[in-house]
C-alpha positions, -999 to 999 in steps of 0.1 A, spaced: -287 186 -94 -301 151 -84 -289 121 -93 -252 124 -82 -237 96 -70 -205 98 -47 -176 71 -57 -162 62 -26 -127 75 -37 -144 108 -41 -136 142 -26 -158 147 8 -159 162 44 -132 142 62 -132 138 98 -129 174 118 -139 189 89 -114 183 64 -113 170 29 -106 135 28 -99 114 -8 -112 81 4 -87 57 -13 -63 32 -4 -27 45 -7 4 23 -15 37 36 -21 57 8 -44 92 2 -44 109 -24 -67 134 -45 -48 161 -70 -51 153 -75 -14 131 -62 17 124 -72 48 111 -64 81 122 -67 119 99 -62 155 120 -55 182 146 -81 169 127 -105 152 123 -109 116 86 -112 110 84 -108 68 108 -109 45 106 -116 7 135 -117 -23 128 -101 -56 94 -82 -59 82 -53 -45 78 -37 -13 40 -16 -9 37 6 26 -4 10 26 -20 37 40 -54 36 44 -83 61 52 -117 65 63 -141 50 43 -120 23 24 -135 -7 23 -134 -45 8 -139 -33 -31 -108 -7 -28 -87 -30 -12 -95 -60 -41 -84 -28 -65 -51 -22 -54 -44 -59 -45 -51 -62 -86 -30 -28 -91 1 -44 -74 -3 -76 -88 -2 -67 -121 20 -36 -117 44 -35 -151 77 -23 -132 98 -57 -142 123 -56 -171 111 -79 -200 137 -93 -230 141 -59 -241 149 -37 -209 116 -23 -212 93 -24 -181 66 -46 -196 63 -72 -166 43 -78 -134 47 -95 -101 24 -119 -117 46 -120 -150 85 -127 -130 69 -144 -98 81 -119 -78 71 -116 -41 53 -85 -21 61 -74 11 30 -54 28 41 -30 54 7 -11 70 19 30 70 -8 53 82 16 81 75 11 79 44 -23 101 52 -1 125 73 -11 161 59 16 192 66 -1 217 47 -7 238 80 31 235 92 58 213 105 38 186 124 16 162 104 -15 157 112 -27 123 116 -69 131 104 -71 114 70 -52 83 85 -79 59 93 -76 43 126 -59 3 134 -93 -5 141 -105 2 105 -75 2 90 -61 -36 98 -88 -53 82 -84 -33 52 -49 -41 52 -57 -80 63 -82 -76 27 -53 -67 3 -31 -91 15 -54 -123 13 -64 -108 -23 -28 -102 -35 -19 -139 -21 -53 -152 -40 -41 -139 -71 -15 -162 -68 19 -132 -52 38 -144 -26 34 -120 1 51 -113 34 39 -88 56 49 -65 92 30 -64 119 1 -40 126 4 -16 150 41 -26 160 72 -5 159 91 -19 128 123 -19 111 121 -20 73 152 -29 53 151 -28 13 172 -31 -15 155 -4 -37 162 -20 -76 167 8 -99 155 27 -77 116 25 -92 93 41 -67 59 48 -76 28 65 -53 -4 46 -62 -40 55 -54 -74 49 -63 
């Protein structure tokens, strides 16, 4: 059939073969608190909001990055008047705190040990990462963020707990 077009958050040969859904992963937690340490020193922290560990993979670029910056943004995970979650980081002022997690990508359908494939690598993967951040904080979110490619300590206060897996 002609004409097909291929989204790039479309099923495809992934590197070494494998199927790879190109799409910029966050996993959300709702927090009264989170921050995060490198060897010692606290490098991002952030009170009320949410706290998103992104994993990205090959093929993600500057559009999927603006997407999920919006998705957080306006996630509805706050309580409004009514106990209902009906508000947004944009909605309460909440703040984000960005933690880069290429295990997110980690795949242990073949066994015990993950394989790292889908994960893109630092070298794609930071500026991707460096995107959703400067698009989050343009969209007016407070954001704090770890450090890429640095062994880090992440301490939260999970607020409910709400966790939620988001990808595009």
């Amino acid at each position: 059939m002609s004409g097909w077009m291929v989204a790039p958050f479309s099923v495809g040969a992934g590197p070494g073969g494998g199927t790879t859904i190109a799409g910029v992963r966050a996993l959300v937690q709702r927090v009264r608190w989170a921050h995060v340490d490198v060897a010692g020193e606290r490098v991002g922290e952030i009170g009320p909001g949410l706290c998103a560990l992104i994993g990205v993979t090959h093929g993600d670029g500057p559009p999927l990055a603006a997407r999920m910056a919006t998705k957080i943004a306006r996630l509805r995970v706050f309580d409004d008047s009514d106990g209902v979650m009906n508000r947004s980081l944009l909605d309460t002022g909440g703040e984000v705190l960005v933690v880069s997690q290429f295990t997110l990508y980690g795949d242990t359908t073949r066994g015990r040990r993950p394989s790292w494939i889908e994960a893109a690598r630092p070298g794609e993967a930071e500026p991707i990462i460096d995107l959703l951040v400067e698009e989050l904080a343009s969209l007016g979110v407070t954001v704090a963020t770890g450090r890429f490619r640095a062994d880090m300590d992440v301490c939260l206060c999970n607020d409910g707990p709400v966790t939620l897996m988001l990808e595009l």
